[in-house]
C-alpha positions in Angstrom: -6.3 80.2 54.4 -4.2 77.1 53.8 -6.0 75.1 56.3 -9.4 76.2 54.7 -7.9 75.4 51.2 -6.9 71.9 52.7 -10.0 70.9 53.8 -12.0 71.8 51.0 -10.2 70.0 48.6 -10.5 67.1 51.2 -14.1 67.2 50.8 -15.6 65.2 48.7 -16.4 66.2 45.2 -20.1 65.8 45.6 -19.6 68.0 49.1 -17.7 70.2 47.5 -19.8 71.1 44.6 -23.0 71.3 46.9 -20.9 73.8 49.2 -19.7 76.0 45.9 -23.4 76.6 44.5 -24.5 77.8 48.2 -21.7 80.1 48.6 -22.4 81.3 44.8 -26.3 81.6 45.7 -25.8 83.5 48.8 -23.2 86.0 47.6 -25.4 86.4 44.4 -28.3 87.1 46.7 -26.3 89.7 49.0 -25.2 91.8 45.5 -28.9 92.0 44.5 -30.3 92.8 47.8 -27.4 95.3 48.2 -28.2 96.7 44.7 -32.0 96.9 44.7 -33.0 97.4 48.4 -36.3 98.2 47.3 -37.2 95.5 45.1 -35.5 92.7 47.4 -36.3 94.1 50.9 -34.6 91.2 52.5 -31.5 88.8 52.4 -33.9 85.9 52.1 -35.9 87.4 49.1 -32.1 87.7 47.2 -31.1 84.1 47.8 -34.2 83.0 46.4 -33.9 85.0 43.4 -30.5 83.5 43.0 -31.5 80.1 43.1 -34.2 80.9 40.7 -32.9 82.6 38.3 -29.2 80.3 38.4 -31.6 77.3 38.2 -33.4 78.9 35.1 -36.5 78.0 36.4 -37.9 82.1 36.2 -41.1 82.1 38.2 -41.1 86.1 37.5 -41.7 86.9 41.5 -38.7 88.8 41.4 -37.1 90.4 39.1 -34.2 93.0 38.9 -35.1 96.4 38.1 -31.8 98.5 37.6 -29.1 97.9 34.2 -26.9 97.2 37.6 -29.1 94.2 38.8 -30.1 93.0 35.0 -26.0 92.4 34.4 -25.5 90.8 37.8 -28.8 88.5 36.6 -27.2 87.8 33.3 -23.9 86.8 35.4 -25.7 84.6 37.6 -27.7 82.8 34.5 -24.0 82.3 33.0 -22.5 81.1 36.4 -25.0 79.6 38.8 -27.1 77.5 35.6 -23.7 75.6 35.0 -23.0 75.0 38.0 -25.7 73.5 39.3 -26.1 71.5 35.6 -22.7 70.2 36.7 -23.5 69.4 40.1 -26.7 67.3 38.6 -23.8 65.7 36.4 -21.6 64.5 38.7 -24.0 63.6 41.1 -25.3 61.0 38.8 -21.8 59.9 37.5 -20.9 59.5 41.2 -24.0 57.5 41.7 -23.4 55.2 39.0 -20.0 55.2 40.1 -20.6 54.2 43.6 -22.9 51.2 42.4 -20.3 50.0 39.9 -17.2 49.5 42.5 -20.4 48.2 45.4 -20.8 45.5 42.4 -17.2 45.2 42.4 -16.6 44.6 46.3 -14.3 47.8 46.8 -16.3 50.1 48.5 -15.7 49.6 52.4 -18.8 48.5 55.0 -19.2 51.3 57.7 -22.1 49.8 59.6 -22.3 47.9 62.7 -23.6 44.7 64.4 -23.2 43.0 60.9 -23.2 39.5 59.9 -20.1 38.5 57.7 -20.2 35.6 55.5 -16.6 34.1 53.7 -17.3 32.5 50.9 -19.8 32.2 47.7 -21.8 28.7 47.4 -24.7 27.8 47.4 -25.5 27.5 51.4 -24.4 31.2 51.3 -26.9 32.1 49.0 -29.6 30.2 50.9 -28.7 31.5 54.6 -29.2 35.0 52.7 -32.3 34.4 51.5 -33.1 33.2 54.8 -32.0 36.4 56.6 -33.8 38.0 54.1 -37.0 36.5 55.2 -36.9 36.6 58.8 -34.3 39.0 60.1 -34.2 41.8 57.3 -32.8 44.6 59.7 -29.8 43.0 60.0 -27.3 43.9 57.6 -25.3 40.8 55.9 -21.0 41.4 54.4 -19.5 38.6 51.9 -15.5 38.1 51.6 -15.1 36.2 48.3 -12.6 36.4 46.2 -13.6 34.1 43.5 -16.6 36.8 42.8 -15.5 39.6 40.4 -19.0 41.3 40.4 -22.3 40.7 42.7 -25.1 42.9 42.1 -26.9 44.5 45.4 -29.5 44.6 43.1 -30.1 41.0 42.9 -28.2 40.0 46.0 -29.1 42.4 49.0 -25.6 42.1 50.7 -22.5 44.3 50.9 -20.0 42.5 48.8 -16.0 43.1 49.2 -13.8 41.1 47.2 -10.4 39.4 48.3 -9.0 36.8 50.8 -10.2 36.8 54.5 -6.8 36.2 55.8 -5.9 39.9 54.5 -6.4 42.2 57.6 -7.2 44.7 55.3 -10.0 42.9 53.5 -11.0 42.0 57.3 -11.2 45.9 58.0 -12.9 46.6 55.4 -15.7 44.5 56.1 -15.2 46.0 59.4 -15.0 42.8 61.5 -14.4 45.0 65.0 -17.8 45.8 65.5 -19.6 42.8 63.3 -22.0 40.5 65.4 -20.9 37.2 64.3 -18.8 35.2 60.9 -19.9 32.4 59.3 -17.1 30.9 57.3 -18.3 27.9 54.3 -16.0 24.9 53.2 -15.3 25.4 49.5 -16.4 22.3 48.1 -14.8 22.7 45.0 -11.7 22.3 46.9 -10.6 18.5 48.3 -11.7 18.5 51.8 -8.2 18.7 53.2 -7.7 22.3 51.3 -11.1 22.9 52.3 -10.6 23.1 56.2 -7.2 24.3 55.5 -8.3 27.6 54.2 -11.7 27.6 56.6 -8.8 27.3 59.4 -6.8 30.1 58.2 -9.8 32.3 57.8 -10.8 31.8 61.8 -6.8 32.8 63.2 -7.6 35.9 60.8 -10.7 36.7 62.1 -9.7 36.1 65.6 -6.6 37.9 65.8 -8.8 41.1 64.4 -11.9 40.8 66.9 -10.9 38.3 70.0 -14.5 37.8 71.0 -16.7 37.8 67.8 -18.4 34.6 67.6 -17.3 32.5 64.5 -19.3 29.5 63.1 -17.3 27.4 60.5 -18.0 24.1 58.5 -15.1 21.8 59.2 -15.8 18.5 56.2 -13.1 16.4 58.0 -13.2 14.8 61.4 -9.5 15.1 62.0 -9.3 19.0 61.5 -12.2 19.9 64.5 -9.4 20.3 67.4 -8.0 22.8 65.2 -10.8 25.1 63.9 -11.1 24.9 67.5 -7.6 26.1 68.6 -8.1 28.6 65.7 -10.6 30.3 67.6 -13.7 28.9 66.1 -17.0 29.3 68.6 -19.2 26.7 66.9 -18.0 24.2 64.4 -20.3 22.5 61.9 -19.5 19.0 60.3 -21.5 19.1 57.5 -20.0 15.3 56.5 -21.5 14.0 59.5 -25.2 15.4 59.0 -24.9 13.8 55.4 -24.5 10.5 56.5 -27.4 10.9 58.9 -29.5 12.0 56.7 -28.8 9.4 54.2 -28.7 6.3 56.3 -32.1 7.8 57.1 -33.1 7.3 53.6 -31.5 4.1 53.2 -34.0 2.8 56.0 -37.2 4.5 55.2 -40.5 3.0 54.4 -42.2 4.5 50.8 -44.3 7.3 52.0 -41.7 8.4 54.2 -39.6 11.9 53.4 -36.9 12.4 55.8 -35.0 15.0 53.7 -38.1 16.9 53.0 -39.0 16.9 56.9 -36.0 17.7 58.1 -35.6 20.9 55.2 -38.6 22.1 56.3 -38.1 21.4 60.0 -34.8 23.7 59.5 -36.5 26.8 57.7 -39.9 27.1 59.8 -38.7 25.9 63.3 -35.8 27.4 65.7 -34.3 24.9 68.0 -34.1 26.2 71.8 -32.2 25.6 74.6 -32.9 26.9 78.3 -32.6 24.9 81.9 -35.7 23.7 83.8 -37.6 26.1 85.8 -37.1 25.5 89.4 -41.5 24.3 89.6 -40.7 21.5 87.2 -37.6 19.9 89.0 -37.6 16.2 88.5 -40.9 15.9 87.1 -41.0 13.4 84.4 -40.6 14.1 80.4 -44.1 13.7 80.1 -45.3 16.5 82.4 -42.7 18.5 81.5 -43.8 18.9 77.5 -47.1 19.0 78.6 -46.4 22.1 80.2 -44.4 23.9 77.6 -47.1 22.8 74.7 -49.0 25.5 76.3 -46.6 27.7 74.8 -46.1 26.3 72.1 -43.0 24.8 72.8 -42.2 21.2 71.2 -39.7 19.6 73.8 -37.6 16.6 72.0 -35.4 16.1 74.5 -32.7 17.1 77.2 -28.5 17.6 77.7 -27.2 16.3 80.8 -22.9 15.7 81.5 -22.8 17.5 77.9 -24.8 14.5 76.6 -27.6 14.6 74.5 -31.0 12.3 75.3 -33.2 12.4 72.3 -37.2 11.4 72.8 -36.4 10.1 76.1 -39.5 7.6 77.6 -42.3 9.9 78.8 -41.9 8.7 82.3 -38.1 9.5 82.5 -37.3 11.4 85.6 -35.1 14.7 84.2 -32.4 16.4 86.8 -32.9 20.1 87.5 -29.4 20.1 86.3 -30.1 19.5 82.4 -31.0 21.7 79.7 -34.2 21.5 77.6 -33.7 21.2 74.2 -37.1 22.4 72.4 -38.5 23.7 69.0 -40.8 26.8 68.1 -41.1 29.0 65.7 -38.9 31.5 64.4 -41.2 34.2 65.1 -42.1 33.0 68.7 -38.4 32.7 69.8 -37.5 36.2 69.8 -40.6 37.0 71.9 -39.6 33.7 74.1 -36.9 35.5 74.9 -37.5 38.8 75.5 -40.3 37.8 78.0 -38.7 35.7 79.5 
């Protein structure tokens, strides 16, 4: 009896109630059946009586004939009609409930093969957007503790606030079975802070989950060999792509857009990399984007000795040792892939 006690009060309240108006319902419709044989033949015919009658709805199907049955309806209007108004009750307040601390980052992420994102910026906002778009079964957690409130409403991401170096906050994003983290640079932060914390957030992540991949934005030069010893997978210098993109600007002629090509270039196109198939060993990089146009593959160039050759001349001979380096949309890589 203890045990049972236990467990029920365990439960939670939502469980509970449900599992009190059943148990009312079916012992209600036992006493009728039990009472008026006649006018509920069955077991079944009683609980649906009970539920009608405690839920005041009265479709007049079946109705108690005896002063026995009559009280025990009376009872049942008394009991079961509260109960179940009360259940309605708490249901909603436990809805609303839920939403409010969801809004307030301290409800914990039980789902799997998740992408976590630490921090709140706007490059957060715009990879969501983007995952949004093109990948919306996958499920996306933010760490942020500078957030005291993010609606899923507006924002369709699991939110927990607090610091990623917690374990606890790490858990409760539940970083064991995520897929991969992407840790921002706080720019509000000098850049030394900045890759301080981003650092800090990595040895968290990888002493929770030793093989999740972890991509990080690193704004100083000096700090890469560290994010690396952290544990960091891919490391991102957003610093450097600035000042590429800028002298880029510096040098352009009027009608030219470099910004504007590369932005779009970035949200429509996926870069690929794969090795040469074994027909197309050292052909030249003309015949070898000829032949992947066909599937509508944009080669732009090739990695050899961990080297990158960009737009190489068309009659460059390319080692069967290299790796392509193409483009193609985001919809067509998945199904590059998977076919091949």
């Amino acid at each position: 009896m203890e045990l049972i006690k236990h467990l029920y009060f365990r439960m939670p309240i939502l469980i509970r109630l449900l599992l009190t108006v059943l148990i009312t319902m079916i012992i209600f419709g036992l006493l009728i059946h039990l009472i008026e044989p006649e006018q509920f033949p069955s077991f079944f015919e009683g609980i649906w009586w009970a539920f009608v009658t405690g839920g005041t709805v009265g479709y007049g199907d079946y109705a108690p004939t005896t002063n026995a049955g009559r009280w025990l309806g009376i009872l049942l209007i008394l009991t079961g009609a509260g109960l179940l108004t009360y259940f309605i009750t708490v249901f909603a307040a436990t809805t609303v409930k839920h939403e409010q601390q969801l809004s307030k980052g301290i409800v914990r992420y039980k789902g799997k093969h998740h992408v976590i994102f630490i921090g709140w910026n706007e490059r957060t906002r715009n990879l969501m957007q983007l995952m949004t778009k093109n990948n919306p079964h996958i499920d996306m957690v933010l760490i942020d503790a500078s957030l005291q409130e993010l609606s899923y409403i507006d924002f369709p991401i699991h939110f927990i606030h607090g610091d990623a170096t917690d374990d606890l906050i790490l858990q409760k994003a539940n970083v064991e079975t995520a897929t991969v983290v992407v840790a921002t640079a706080n720019m509000t932060k000098s850049e030394k802070e900045a890759d301080r914390a981003t650092i800090l957030y990595t040895v968290a992540v990888r002493g929770n989950n030793a093989q999740i991949p972890i991509i990080v934005e690193i704004l100083s030069t000096k700090q890469t060999d560290n994010a690396k010893r952290a544990g960091a997978t891919t490391i991102l210098r957003p610093n450097d792509f600035m000042s590429g993109l800028l002298y880029h600007e510096l040098f352009r002629q009027h009608h030219e857009t470099p910004f504007e090509n590369i932005l779009h270039l970035l949200y429509n196109q996926a870069f690929v990399h794969f090795p040469i198939p074994g027909e197309l060993a050292e052909e030249n990089f003309m015949a070898i984007c000829q032949h992947f146009l066909s599937q509508h593959i944009l080669i732009i160039g090739y990695i050899e000795n961990e080297k990158y050759y960009m737009n190489p001349p068309p009659s460059k001979k390319i080692s069967d040792e290299s790796t392509l380096i193409g483009m193609l949309s985001w919809k067509e890589k998945s199904h590059f892939f998977s076919s091949g």
